[in-house]
C-alpha positions as CSV (number, residue, x, y, z in Angstrom):
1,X,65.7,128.2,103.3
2,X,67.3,125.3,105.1
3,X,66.2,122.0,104.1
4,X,66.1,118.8,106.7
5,X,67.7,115.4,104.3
6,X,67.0,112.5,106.4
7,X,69.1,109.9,105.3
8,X,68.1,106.2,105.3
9,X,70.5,103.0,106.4
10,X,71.6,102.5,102.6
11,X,72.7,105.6,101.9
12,X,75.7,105.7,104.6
13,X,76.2,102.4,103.9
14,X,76.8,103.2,100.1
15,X,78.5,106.3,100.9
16,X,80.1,106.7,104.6
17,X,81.0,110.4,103.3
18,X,77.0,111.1,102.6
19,X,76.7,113.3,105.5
20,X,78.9,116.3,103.7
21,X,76.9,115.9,100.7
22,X,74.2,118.5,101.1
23,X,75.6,121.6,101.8
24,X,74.2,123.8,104.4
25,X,71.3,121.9,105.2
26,X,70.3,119.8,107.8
27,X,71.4,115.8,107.7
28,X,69.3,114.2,110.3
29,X,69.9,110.3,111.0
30,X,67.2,108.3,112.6
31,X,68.4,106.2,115.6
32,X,67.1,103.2,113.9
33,X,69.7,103.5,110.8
34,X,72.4,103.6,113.6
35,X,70.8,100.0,114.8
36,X,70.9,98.6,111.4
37,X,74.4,100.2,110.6
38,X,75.6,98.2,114.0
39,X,74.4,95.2,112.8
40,X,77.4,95.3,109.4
41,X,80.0,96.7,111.7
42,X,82.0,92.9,111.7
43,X,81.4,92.1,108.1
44,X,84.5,92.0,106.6
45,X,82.9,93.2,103.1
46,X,82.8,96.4,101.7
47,X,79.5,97.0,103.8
48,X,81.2,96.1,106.8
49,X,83.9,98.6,106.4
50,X,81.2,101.4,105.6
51,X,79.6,100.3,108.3
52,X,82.6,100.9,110.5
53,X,83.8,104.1,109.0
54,X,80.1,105.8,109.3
55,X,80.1,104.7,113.3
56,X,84.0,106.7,113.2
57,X,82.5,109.6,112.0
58,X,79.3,110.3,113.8
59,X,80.8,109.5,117.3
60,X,84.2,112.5,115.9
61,X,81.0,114.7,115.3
62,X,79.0,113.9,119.0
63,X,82.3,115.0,120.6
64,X,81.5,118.6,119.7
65,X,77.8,118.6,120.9
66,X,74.6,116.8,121.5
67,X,74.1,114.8,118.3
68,X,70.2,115.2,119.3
69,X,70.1,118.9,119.4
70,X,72.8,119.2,116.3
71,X,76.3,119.8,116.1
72,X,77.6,121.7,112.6
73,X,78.9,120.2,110.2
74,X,82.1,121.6,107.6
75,X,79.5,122.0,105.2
76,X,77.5,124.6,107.6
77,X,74.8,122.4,107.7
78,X,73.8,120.2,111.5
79,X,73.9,116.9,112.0
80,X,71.0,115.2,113.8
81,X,70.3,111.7,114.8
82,X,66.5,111.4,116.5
83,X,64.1,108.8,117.2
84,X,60.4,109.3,117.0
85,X,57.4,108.0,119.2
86,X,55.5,108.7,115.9
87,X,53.8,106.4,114.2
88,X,53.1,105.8,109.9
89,X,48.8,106.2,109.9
90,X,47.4,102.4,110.5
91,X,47.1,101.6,107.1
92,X,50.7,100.7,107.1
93,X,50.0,98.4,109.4
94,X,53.7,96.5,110.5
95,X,54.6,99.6,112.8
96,X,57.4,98.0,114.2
97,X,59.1,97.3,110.7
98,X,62.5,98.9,110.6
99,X,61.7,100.9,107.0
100,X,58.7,102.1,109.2
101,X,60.6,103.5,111.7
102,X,63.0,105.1,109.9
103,X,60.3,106.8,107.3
104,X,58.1,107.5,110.7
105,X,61.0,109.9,112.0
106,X,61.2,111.7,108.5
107,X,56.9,112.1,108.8
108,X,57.8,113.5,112.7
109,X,59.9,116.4,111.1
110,X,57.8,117.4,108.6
111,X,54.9,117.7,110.9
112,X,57.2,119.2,113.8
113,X,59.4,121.5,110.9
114,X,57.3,122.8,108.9
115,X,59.0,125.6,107.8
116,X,62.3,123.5,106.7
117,X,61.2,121.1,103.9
118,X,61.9,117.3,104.3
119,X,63.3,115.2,102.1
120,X,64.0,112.2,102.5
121,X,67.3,110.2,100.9
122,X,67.0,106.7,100.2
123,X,68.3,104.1,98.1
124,X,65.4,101.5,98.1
125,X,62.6,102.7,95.7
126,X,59.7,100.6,97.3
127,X,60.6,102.9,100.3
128,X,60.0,106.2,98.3
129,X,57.0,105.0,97.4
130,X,55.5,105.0,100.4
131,X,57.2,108.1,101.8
132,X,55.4,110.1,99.0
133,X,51.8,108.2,99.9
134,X,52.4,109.9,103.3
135,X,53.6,113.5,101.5
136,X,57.2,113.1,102.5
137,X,59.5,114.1,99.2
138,X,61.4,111.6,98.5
139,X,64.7,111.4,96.6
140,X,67.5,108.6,95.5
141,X,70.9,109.3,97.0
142,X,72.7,109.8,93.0
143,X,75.4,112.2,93.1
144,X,77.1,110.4,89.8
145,X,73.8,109.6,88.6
146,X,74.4,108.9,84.3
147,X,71.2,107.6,82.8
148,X,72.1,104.1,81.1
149,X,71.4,105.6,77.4
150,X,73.3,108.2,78.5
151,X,76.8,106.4,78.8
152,X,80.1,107.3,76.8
153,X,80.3,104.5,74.2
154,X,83.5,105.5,73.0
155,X,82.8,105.4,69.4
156,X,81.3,108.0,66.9
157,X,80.8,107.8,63.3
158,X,81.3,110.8,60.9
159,X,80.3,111.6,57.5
160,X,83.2,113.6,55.6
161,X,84.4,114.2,51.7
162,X,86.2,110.8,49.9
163,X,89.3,112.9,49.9
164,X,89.5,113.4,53.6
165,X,89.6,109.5,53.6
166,X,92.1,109.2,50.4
167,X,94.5,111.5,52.4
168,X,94.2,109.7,55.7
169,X,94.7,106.2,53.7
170,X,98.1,108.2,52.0
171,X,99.1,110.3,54.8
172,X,98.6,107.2,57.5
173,X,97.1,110.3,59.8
174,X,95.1,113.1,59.7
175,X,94.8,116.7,61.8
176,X,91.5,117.1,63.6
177,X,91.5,120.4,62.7
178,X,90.6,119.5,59.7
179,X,87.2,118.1,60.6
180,X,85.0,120.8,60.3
181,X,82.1,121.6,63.7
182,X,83.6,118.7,65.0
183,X,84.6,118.5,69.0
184,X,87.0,116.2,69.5
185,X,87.5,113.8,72.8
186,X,90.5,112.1,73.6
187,X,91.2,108.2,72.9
188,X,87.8,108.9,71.1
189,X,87.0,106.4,68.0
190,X,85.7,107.4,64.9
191,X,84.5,105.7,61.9
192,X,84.9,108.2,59.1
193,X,82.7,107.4,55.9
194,X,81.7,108.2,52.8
195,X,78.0,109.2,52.3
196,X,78.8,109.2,48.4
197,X,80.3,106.0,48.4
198,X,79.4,103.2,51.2
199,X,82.1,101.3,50.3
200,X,84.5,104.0,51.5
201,X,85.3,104.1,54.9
202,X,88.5,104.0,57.7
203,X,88.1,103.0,61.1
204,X,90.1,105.5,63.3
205,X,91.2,107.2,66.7
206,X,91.8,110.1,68.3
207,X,95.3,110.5,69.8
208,X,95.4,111.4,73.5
209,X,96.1,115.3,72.7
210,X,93.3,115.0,70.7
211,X,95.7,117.3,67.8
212,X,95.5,113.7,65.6
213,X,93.6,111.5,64.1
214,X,95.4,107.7,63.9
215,X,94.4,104.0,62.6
216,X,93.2,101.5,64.8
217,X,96.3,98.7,65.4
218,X,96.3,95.5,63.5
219,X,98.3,92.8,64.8
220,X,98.9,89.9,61.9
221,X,98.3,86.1,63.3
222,X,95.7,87.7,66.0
223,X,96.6,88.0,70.0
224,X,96.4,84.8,70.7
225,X,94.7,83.3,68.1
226,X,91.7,85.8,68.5
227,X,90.6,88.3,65.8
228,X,88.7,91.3,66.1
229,X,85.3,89.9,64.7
230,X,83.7,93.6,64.5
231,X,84.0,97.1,64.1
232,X,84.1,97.4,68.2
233,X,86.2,94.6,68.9
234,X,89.0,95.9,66.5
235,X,88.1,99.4,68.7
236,X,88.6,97.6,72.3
237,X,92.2,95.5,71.0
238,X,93.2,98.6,70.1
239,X,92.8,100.4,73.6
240,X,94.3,97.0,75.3
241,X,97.6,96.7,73.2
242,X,98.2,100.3,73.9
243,X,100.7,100.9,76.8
244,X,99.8,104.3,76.7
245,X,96.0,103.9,78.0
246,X,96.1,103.2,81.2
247,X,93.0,102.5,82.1
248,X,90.5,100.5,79.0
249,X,86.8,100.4,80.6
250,X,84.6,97.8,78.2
251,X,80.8,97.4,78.6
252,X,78.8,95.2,76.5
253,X,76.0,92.9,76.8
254,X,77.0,89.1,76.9
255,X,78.6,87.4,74.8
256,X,80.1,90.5,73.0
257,X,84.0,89.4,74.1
258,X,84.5,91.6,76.7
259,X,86.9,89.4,79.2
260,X,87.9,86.9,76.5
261,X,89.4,90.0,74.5
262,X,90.8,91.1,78.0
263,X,92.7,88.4,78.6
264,X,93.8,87.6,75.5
265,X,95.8,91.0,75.0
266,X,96.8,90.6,78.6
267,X,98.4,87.4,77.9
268,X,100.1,88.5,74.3
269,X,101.3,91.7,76.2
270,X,102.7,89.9,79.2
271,X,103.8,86.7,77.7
272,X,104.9,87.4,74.2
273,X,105.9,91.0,74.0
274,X,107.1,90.8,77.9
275,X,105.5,94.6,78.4
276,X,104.2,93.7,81.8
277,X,105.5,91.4,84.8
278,X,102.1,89.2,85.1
279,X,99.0,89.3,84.3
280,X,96.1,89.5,87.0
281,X,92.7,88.4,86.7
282,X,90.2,89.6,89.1
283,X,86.9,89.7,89.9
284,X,83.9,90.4,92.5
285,X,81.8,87.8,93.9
286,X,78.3,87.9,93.5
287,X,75.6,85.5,92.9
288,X,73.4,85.2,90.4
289,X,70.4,84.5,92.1
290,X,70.0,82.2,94.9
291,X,72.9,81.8,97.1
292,X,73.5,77.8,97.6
293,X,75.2,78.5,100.9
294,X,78.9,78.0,102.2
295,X,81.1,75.9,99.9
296,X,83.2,73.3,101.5
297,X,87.3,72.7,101.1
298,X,90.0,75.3,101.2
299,X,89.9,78.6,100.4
300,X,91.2,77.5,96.3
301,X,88.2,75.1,96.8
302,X,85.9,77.8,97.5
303,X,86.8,80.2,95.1
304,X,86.8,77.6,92.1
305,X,83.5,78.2,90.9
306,X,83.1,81.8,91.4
307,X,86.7,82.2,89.0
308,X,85.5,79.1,86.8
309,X,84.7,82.1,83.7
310,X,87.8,83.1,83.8
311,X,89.5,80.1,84.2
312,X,86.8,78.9,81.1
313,X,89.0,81.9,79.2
314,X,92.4,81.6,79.7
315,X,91.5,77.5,78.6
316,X,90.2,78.7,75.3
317,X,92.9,80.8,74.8
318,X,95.3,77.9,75.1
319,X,93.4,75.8,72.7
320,X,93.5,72.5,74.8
321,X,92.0,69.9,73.8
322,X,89.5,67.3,75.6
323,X,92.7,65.2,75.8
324,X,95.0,67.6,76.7
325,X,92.7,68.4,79.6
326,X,92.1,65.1,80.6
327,X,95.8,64.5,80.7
328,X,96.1,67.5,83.3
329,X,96.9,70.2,81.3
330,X,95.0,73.7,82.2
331,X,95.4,77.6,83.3
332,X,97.5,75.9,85.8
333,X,100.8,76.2,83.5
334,X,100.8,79.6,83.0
335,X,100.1,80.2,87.0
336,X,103.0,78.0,87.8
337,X,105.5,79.9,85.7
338,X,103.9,83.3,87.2
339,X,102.5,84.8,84.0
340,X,98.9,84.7,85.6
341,X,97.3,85.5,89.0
342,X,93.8,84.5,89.5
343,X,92.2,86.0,92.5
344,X,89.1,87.4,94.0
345,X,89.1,91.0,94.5
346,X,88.7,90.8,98.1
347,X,92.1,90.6,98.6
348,X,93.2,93.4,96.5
349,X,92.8,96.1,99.5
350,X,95.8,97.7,100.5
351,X,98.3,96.2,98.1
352,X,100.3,98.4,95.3
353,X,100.3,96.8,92.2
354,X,103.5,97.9,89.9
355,X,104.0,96.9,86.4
356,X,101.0,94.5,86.1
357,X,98.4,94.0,83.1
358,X,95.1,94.0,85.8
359,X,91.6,92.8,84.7
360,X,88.7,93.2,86.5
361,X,85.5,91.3,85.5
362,X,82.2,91.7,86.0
363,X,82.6,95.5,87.5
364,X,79.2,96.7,87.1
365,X,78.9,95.0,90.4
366,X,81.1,97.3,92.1
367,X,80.4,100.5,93.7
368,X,82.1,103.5,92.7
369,X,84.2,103.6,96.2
370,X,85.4,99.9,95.2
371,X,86.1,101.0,91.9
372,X,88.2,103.7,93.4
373,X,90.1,101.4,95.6
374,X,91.2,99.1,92.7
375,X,92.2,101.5,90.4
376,X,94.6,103.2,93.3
377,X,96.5,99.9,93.9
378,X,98.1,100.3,90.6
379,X,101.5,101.4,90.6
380,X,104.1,102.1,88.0
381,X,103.7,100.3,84.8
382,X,100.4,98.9,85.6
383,X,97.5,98.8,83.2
384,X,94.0,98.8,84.3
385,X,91.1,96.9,82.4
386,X,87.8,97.2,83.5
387,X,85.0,95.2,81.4
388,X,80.7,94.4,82.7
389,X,77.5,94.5,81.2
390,X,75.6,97.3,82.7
391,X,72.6,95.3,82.4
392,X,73.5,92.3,84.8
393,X,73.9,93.5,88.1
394,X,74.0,90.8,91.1
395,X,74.9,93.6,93.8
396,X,71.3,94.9,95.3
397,X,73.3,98.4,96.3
398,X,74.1,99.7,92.6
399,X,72.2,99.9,89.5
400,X,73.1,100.1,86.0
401,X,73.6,103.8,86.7
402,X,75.1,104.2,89.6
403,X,77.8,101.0,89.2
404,X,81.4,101.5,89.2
405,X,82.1,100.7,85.7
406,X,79.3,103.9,85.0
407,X,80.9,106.1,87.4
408,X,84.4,105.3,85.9
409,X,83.4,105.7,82.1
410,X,81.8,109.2,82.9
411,X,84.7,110.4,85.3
412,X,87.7,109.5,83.3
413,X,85.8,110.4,79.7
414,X,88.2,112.5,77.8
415,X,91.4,111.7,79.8
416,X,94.3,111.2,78.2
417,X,95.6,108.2,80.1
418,X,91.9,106.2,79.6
419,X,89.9,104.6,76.8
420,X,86.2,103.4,76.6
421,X,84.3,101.4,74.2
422,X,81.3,99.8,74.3
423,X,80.9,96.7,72.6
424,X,77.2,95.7,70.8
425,X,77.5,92.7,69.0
426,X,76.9,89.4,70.5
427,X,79.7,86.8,69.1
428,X,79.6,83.6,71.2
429,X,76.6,82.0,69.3
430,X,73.7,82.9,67.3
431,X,72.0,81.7,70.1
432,X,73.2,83.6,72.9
433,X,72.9,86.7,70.8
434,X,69.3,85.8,69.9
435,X,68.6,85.5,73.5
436,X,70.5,88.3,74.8
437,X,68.4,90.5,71.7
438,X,65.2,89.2,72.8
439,X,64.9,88.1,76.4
């Protein structure tokens, strides 16, 4: 039986392709989602192209029909877009709110079509709530959906014989064939221990044809003066000194070292071993809370304190002193002699990006289409790094499941060319990790 999906404004804007998402069903679009549509269509934000794209591809589809009787779809499916003189019952009250109008057009086809089921898509919870106090079904729009518990860490540990690990420690390698019930996944770590013996162990990963079974890379003096200070810390430097991988996703909460590491191995791969042209620092903007409104000065002026964690990094890694920052020195040298580019990502559309180390910060506030778009802009020789804490989201159209750094980790698990770890312990202070633990 064919179903009727009516899709709310957040959906297309989240997805312009939603429409072709449910098969042979009906996708009905209330007028009032084309009003709020037309009101991002000059943004020049990722909602703003959406915006635009959605308004392409409706008005392609009304040249083949009546949009309000339904013209098919490729999926075999119609396409709708209605209005309603319908109203939610008067304990709603606000008729004339937007949400209201939109849900009152998915209560008009399930009265008028009963014999098609309505369901209605939205992103905004609150509004499902009150579609199913009215007996509309109601559903998120989650066709990547990956519960946050759910997520690839990246690391596993295993319990096998002292002699496996004597013969890994004498053989520098071992066959994965020669773990037993064990199903390998490429770029995978492993910590193989000893249940006999806790003092036995060897931290490990899987090679990229997943035949092998390596050590994790130690580099003597540190990448920049920074050490691995933990089991998945020593996991992630692996993945970002391997040319290889290319593409390193790293989630953690804060404070775990996610960009500092980043960076770090960007520079020492770019600036010491002269493996990649420059390295470029990226991320989105997004704030935390409430906005304090436009930010005056030049467009270096603006962007200052949006980039001041990254620029907070690459200082650190330069171990300058109070006075060698008061005598001018900063981040500044290395972007003069072109080893560095700091930039928002807004600027990264349509550019191809060859032989660059690239690290993007703070990517659980992108969607999976942004995601998409950065990772595409790399060209030959590029590396990709992608590090957030699924937990702090600023951007109200993604959630800790639905993210681009989520979407990422589960598409590319088990590819050779990617690697994914998931860092757990806090190292910036005892404090930060008491706070991050407990609040």
């Amino acid at each position: 039986m064919a179903k009727n999906f009516i899709l709310d404004t957040n959906v297309l804007l989240h997805d312009p392709q939603a429409i072709l998402s449910f098969g042979d069903n009906d996708v009905i679009i209330p007028i009032y989602v084309i009003e709020e549509i037309d009101r991002f269509k000059r943004d020049l934000s990722e909602l703003g192209r959406n915006a635009r794209v959605v308004g392409r591809y409706i008005d392609e589809y009304r040249a083949s029909g009546k949009l309000s009787s339904g013209v098919k779809l490729p999926t075999g499916g119609r396409l709708r877009v209605l209005f309603t003189k319908r109203s939610l019952p008067e304990e709603f009250g606000l008729s004339q709110k937007m949400d209201h109008k939109i849900l009152a057009v998915a209560y008009d086809i399930k009265e008028r079509e009963p014999d098609s089921p309505a369901i209605f898509i939205t992103k905004d919870a609150n509004l499902r709530i009150k579609a199913d106090v009215v007996g509309i079904m109601a559903q998120d729009y989650d066709t990547e959906h990956v519960a946050i518990d759910e997520i690839y860490t990246g690391v596993s540990q295993l319990d096998v014989p002292g002699e496996t690990i004597d013969a890994f420690y004498r053989d520098g390698k071992l066959g994965v064939s020669e773990l037993k019930d064990f199903k390998p996944v490429s770029n995978m770590f492993l910590h193989l221990k000893n249940p006999t013996n806790e003092n036995q162990s060897a931290l490990t990963r899987i090679d990229p044809t997943c035949q092998q079974i390596n050590p994790v890379m130690k580099v003597r003096g540190g990448v920049w003066g920074i050490q691995p200070r933990n089991r998945e810390q020593s996991f992630a430097m692996d993945l970002l000194l391997d040319d290889r991988i290319k593409l390193v996703t790293i989630a953690g909460k804060a404070g775990t070292g996610k960009t500092l590491l980043a960076i770090a191995a960007g520079l020492y791969k770019t600036a010491e071993e002269d493996s990649f042209q420059r390295l470029l620092v990226s991320r989105p903007i997004f704030p935390m809370g409430r906005d304090i409104g436009f930010l005056p000065g030049d467009i270096e002026d603006k962007l200052n304190p949006w980039m001041q964690p990254i620029y907070d990094n690459v200082d650190f890694l330069l171990n300058l002193s109070g006075k060698d920052k008061r005598q001018g020195r900063s981040y500044r040298e290395l972007m003069d002699m072109d080893m560095i580019e700091i930039e928002p990502l807004t600027y990264i559309r349509g550019r191809s990006i060859p032989n660059q180390y690239i690290v993007v910060d703070e990517a659980q506030n992108l969607t999976p289409h942004e995601v998409k778009t950065i990772i595409t802009r790399a060209g030959n020789g590029t590396k990709v790094v992608l590090t957030g804490d699924l937990y702090q989201i600023d951007n109200p159209y993604v959630d800790a499941s639905t993210n681009g750094l989520s979407y990422i980790v589960n598409r590319f698990k088990g590819k050779s060319l990617n690697g994914h770890v998931t860092l757990r312990k806090g190292e910036r202070s005892e404090l930060a990790e008491l706070a991050s633990d407990l609040l």
